[in-house]
C-alpha positions as CSV (number, residue, x, y, z in Angstrom):
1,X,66.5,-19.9,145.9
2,X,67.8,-22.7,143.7
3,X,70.3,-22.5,141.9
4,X,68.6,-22.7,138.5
5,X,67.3,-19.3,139.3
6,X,70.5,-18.2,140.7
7,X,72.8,-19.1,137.7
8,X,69.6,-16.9,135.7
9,X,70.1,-13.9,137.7
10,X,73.3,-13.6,137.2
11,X,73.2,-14.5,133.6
12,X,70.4,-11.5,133.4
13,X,73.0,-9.4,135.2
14,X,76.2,-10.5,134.1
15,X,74.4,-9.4,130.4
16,X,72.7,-6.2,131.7
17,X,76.0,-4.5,132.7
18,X,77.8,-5.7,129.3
19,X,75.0,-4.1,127.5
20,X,75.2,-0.8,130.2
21,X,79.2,-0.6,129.2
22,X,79.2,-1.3,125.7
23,X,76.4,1.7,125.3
24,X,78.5,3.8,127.2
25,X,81.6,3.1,125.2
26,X,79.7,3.7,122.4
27,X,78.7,7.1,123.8
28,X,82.2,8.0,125.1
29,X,84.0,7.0,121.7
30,X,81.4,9.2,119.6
31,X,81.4,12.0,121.9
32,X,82.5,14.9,119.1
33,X,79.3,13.2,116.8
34,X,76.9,13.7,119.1
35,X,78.4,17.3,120.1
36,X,77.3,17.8,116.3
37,X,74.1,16.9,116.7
38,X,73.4,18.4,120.0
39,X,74.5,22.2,119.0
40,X,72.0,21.4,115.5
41,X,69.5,19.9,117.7
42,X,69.5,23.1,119.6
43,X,69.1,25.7,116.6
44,X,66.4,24.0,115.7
45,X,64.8,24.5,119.1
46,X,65.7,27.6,120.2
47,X,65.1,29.1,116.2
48,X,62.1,31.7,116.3
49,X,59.2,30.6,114.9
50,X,58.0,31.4,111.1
């Protein structure tokens, strides 16, 4: 393998696991939100229906 496609890969991967921490940051830091809309997501579901 060169090292063209060397530097790429780890450019690609380097850029892939920022992405992977930054969403789960994101995640993490809006836990309680998404608790919210998790418990009204499952009334919804679970409601009988009409």
């Amino acid at each position: 393998m060169n090292n063209h496609y060397k530097s790429l890969s780890l450019t690609i991967g380097a850029s892939a696991l920022v992405i992977f921490l930054l969403c789960a940051w994101l995640v993490g830091s809006h836990a309680p939100a998404l608790n919210a809309n998790d418990a009204a997501l499952r009334s919804l579901v679970n409601a009988p229906p009409h």
